[in-house]
N, CA and C atoms as a LAMMPS dump frame, in Angstrom:
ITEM: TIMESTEP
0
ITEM: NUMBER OF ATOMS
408
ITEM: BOX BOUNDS ff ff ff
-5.0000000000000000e+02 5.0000000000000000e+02
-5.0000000000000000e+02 5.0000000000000000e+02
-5.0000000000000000e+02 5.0000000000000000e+02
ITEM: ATOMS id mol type element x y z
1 1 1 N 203.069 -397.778 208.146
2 1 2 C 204.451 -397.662 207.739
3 1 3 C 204.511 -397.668 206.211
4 2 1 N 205.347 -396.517 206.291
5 2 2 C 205.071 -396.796 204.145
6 2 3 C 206.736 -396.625 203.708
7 3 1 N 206.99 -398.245 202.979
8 3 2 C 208.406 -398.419 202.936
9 3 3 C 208.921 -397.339 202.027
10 4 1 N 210.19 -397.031 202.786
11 4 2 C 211.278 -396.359 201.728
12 4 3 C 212.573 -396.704 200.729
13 5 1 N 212.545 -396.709 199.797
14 5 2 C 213.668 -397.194 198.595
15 5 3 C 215.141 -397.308 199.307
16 6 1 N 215.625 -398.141 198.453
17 6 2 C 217.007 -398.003 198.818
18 6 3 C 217.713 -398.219 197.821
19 7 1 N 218.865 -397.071 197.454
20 7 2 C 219.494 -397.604 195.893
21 7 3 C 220.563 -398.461 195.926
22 8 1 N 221.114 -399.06 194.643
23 8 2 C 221.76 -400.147 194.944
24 8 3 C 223.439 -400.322 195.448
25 9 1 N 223.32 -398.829 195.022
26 9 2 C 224.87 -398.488 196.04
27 9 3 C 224.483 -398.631 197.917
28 10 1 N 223.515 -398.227 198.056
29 10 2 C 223.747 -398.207 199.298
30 10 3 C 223.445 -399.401 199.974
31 11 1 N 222.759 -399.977 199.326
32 11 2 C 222.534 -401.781 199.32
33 11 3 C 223.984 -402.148 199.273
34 12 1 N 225.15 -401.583 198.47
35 12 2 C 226.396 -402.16 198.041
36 12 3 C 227.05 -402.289 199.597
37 13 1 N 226.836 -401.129 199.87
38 13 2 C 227.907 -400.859 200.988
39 13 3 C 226.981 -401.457 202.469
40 14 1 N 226.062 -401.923 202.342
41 14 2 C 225.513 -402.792 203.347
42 14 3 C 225.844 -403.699 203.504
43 15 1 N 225.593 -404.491 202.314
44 15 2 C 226.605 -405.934 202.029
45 15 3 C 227.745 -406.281 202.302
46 16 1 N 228.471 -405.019 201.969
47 16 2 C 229.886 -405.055 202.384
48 16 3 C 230.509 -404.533 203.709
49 17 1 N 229.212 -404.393 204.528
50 17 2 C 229.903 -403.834 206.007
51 17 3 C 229.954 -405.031 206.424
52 18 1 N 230.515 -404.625 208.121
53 18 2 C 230.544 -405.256 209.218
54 18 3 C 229.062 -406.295 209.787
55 19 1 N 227.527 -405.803 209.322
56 19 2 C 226.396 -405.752 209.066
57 19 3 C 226.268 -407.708 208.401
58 20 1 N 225.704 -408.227 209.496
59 20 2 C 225.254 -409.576 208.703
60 20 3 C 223.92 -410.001 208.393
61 21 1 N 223.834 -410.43 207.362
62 21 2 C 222.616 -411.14 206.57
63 21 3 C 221.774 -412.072 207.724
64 22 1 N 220.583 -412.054 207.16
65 22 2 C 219.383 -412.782 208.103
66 22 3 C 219.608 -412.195 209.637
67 23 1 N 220.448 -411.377 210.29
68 23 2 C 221.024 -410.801 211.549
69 23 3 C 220.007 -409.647 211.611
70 24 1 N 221.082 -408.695 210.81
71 24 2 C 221.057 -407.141 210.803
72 24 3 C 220.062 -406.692 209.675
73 25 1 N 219.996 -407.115 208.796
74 25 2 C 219.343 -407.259 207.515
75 25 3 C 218.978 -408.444 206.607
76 26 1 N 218.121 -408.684 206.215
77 26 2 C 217.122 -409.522 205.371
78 26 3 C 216.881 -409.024 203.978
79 27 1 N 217.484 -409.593 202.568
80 27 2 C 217.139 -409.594 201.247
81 27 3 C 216.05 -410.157 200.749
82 28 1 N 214.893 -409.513 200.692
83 28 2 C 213.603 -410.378 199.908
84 28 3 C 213.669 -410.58 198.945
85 29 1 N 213.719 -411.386 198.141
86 29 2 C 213.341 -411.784 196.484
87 29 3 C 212.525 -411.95 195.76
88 30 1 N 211.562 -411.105 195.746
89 30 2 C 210.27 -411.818 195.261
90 30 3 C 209.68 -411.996 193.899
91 31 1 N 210.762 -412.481 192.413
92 31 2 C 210.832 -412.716 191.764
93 31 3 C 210.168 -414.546 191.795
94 32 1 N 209.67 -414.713 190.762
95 32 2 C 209.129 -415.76 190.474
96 32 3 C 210.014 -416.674 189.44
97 33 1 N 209.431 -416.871 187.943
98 33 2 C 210.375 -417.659 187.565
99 33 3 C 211.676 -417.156 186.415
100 34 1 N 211.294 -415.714 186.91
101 34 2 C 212.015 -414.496 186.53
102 34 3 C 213.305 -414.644 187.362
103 35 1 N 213.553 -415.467 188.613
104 35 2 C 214.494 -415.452 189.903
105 35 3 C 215.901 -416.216 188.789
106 36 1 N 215.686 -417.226 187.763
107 36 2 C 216.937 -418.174 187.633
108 36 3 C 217.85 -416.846 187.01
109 37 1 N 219.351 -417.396 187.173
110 37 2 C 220.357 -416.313 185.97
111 37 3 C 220.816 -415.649 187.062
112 38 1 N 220.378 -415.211 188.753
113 38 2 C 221.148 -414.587 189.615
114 38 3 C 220.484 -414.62 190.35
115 39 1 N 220.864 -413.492 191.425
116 39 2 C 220.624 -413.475 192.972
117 39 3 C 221.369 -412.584 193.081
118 40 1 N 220.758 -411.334 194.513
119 40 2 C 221.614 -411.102 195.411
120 40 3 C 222.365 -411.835 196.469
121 41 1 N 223.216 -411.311 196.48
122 41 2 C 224.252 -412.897 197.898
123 41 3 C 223.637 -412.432 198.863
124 42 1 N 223.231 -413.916 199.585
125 42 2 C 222.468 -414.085 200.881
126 42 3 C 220.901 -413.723 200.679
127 43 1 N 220.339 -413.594 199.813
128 43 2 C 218.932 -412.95 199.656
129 43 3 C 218.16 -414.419 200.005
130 44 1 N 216.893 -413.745 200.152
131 44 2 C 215.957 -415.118 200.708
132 44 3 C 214.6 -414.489 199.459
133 45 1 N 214.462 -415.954 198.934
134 45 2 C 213.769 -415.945 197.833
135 45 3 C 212.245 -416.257 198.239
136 46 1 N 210.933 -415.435 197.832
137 46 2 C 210.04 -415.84 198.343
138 46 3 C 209.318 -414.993 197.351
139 47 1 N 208.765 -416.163 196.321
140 47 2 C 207.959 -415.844 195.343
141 47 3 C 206.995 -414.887 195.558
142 48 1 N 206.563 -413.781 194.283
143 48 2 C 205.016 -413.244 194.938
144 48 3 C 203.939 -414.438 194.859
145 49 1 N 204.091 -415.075 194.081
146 49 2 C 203.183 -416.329 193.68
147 49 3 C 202.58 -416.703 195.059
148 50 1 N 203.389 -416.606 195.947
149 50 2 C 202.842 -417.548 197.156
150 50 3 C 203.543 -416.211 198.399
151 51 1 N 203.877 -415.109 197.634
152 51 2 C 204.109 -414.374 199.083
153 51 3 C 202.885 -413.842 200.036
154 52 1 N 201.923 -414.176 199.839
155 52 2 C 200.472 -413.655 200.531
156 52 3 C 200.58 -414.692 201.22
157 53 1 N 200.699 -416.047 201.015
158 53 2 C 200.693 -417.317 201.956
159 53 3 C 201.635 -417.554 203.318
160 54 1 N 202.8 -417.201 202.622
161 54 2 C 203.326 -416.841 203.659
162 54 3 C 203.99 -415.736 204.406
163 55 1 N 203.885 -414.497 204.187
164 55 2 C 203.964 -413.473 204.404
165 55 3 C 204.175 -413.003 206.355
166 56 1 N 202.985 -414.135 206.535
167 56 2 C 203.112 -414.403 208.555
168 56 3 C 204.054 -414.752 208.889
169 57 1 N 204.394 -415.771 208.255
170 57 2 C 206.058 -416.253 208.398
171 57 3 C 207.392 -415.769 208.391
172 58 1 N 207.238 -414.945 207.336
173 58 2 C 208.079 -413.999 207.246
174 58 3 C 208.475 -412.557 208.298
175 59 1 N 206.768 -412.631 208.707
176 59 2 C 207.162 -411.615 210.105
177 59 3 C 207.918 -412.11 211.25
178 60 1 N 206.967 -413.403 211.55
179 60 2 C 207.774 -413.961 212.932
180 60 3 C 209.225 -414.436 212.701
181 61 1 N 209.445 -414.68 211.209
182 61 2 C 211.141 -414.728 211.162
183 61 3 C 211.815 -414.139 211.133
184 62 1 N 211.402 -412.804 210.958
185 62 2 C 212.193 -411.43 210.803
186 62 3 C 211.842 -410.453 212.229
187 63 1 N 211.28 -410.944 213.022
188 63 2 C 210.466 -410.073 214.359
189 63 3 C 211.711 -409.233 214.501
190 64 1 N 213.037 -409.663 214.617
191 64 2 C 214.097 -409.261 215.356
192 64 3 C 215.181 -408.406 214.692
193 65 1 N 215.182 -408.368 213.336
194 65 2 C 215.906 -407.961 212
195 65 3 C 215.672 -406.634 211.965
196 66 1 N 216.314 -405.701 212.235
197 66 2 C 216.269 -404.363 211.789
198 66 3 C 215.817 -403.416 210.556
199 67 1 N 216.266 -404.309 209.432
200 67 2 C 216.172 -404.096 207.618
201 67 3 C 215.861 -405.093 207.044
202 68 1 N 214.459 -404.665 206.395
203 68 2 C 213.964 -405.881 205.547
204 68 3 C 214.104 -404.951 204.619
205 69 1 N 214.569 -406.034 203.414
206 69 2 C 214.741 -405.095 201.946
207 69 3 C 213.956 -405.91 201.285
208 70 1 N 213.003 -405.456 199.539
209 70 2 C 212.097 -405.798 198.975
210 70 3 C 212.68 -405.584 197.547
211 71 1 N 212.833 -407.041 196.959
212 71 2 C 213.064 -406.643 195.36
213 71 3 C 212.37 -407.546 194.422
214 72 1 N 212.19 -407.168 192.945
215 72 2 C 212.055 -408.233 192.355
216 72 3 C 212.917 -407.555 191.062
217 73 1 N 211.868 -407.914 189.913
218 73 2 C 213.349 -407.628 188.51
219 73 3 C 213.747 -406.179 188.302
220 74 1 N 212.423 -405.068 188.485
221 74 2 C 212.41 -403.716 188.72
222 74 3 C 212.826 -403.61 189.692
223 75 1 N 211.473 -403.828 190.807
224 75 2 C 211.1 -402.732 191.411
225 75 3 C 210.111 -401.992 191.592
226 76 1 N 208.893 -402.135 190.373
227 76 2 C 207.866 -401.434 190.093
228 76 3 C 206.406 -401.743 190.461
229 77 1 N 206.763 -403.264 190.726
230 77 2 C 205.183 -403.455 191.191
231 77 3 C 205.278 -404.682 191.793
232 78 1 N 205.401 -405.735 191.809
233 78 2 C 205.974 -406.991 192.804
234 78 3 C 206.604 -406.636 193.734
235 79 1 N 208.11 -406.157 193.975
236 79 2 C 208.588 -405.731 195.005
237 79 3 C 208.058 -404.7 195.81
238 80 1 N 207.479 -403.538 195.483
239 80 2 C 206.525 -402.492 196.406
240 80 3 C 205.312 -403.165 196.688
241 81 1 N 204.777 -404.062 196.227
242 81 2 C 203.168 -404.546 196.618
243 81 3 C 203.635 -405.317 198.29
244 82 1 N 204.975 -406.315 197.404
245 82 2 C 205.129 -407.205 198.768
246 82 3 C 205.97 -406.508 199.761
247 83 1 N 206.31 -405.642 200.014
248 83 2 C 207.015 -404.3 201.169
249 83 3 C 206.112 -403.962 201.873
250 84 1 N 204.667 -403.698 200.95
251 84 2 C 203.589 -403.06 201.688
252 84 3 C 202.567 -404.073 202.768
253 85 1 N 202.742 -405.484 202.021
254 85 2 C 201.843 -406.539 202.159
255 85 3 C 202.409 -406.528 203.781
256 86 1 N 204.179 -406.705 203.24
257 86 2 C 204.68 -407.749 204.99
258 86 3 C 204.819 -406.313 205.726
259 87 1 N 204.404 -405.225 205.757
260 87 2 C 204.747 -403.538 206.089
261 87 3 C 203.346 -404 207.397
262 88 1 N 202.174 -403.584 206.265
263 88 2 C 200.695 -404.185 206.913
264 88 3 C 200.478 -405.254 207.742
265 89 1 N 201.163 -406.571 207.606
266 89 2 C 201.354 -407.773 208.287
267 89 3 C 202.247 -408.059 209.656
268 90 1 N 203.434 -407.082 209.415
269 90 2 C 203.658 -406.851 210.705
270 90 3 C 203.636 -405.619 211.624
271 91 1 N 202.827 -404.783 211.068
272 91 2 C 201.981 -403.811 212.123
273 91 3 C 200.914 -404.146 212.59
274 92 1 N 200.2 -405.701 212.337
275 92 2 C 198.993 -405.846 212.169
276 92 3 C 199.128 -407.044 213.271
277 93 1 N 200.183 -407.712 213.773
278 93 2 C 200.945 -408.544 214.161
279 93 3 C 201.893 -407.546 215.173
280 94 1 N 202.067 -406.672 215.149
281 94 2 C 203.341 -405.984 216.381
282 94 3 C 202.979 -404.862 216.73
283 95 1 N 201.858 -404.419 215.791
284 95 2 C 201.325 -402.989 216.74
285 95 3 C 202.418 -401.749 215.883
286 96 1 N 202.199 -401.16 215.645
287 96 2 C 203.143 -399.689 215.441
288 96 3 C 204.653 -400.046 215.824
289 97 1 N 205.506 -400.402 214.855
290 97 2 C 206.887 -400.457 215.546
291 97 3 C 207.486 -399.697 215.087
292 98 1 N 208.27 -398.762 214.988
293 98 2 C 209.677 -397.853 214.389
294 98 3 C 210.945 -398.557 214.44
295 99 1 N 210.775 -399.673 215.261
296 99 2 C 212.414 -400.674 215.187
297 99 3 C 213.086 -400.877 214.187
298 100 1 N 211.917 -401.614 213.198
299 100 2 C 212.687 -402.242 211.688
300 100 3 C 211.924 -400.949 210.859
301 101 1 N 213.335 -401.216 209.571
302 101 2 C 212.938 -400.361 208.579
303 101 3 C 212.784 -401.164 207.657
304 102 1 N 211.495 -401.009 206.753
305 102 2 C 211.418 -402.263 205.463
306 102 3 C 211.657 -400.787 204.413
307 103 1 N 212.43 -401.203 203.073
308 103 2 C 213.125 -400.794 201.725
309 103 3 C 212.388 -401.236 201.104
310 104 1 N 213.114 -400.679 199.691
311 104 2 C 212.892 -401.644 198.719
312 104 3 C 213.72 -400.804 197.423
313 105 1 N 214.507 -402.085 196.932
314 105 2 C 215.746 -401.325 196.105
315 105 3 C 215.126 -400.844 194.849
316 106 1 N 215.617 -400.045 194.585
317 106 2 C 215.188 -398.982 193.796
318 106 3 C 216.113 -398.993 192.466
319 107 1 N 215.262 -399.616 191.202
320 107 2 C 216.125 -400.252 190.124
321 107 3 C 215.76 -401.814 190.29
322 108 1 N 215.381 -402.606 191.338
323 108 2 C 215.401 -404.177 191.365
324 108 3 C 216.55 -404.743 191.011
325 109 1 N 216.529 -405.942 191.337
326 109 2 C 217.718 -406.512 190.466
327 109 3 C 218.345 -406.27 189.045
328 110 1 N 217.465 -406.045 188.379
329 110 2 C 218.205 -405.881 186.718
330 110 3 C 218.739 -404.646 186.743
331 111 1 N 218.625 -403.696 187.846
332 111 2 C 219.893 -402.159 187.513
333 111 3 C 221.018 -402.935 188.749
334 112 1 N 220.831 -403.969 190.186
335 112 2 C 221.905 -404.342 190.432
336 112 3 C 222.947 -405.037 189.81
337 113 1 N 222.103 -406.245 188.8
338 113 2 C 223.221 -406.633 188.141
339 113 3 C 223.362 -406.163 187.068
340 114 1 N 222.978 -405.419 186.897
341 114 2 C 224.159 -404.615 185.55
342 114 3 C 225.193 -403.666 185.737
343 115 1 N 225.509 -403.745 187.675
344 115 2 C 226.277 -402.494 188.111
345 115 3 C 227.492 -403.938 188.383
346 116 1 N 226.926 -404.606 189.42
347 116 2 C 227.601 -405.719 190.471
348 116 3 C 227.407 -407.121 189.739
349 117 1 N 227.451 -407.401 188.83
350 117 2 C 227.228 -409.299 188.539
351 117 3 C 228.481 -409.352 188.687
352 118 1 N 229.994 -409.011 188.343
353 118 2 C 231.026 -409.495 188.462
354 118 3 C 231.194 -409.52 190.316
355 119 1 N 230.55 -409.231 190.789
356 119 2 C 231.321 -408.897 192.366
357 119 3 C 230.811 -410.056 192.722
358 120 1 N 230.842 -411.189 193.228
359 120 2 C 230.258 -412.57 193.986
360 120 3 C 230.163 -412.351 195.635
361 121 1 N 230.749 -411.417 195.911
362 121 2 C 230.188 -411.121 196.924
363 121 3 C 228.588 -410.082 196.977
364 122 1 N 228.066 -409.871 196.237
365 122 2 C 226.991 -409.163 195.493
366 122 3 C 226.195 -409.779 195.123
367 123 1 N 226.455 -410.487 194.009
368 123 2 C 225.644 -411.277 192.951
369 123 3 C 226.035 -412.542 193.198
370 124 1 N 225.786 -413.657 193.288
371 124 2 C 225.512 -415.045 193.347
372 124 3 C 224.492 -415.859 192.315
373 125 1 N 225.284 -417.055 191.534
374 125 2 C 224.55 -417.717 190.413
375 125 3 C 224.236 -417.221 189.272
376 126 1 N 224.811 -416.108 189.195
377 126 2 C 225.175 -415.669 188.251
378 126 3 C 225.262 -416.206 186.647
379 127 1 N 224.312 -416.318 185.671
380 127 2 C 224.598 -416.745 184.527
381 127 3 C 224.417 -415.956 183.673
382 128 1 N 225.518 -415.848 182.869
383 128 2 C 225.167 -414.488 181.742
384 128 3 C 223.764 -415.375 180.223
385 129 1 N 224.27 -416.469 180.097
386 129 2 C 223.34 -417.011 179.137
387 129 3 C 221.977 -416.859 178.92
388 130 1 N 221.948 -416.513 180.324
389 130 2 C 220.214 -416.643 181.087
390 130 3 C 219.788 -415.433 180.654
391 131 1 N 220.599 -414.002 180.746
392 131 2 C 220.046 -412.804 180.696
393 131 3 C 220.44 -412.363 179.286
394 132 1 N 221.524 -413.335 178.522
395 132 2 C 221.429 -413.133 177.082
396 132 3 C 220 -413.475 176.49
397 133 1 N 219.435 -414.546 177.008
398 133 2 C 218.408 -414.944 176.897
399 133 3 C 217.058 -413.762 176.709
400 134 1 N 217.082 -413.048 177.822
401 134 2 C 216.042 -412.089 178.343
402 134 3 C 216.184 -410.923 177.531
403 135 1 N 217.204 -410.355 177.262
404 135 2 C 217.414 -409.511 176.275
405 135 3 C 217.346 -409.479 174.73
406 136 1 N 217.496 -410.889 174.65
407 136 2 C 217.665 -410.736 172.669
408 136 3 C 216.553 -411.191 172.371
């Protein structure tokens, strides 16, 4: 299975359906200590630091979840490594499935919140200080 992107509009309008979190779809985070200053709302945070460790876990918690999505601050290499890792882990673990589709947003967090930080239904924990920080 080789995950496909998802941009952050269409991430938008996921969020905002009928469609519930940890249910229908699953937000990965796999930002490290890059994660403080925001969040996607409802995302489940799981460092790369330690996403190889638990990565099993993550299958059998998600066995049933339709959409696993994969981000970190891009996009470019943390979030696609770990898409591919838990991609491999649960084909390796479930055999060939076509059920779930694993993503991975395209832009990472730093093109979501620079579209959505005001929306709190979007963005959660939100601190602008933090990313004044990162920028100057």
């Amino acid at each position: 299975m080789v995950p496909k992107y998802i941009s952050g509009d269409e991430l938008e309008a996921l969020i905002k359906s009928d469609k519930r979190p940890h249910r229908d779809y699953l937000i990965v985070d796999v930002r490290d200590d890059d994660y403080a200053g925001g969040n996607i709302a409802n995302s489940h945070n799981l460092p790369s630091e330690t996403f190889h460790a638990k990565v099993d876990e993550l299958v059998t918690r998600t066995k049933d979840v339709p959409m696993v999505i994969f981000h970190c601050a891009l996009s470019q290499a943390r979030g696609p490594k770990a898409a591919r890792i838990y991609a491999q882990a649960r084909e390796h673990s479930h055999g060939k499935d076509d059920q779930q589709e694993v993503l991975i947003l395209r832009g990472g967090f730093n093109d979501f919140q620079a579209k959505y930080k005001d929306d709190p239904l979007l963005v959660e924990n939100w601190d602008p200080e933090v990313w004044a920080r990162e920028w100057s």
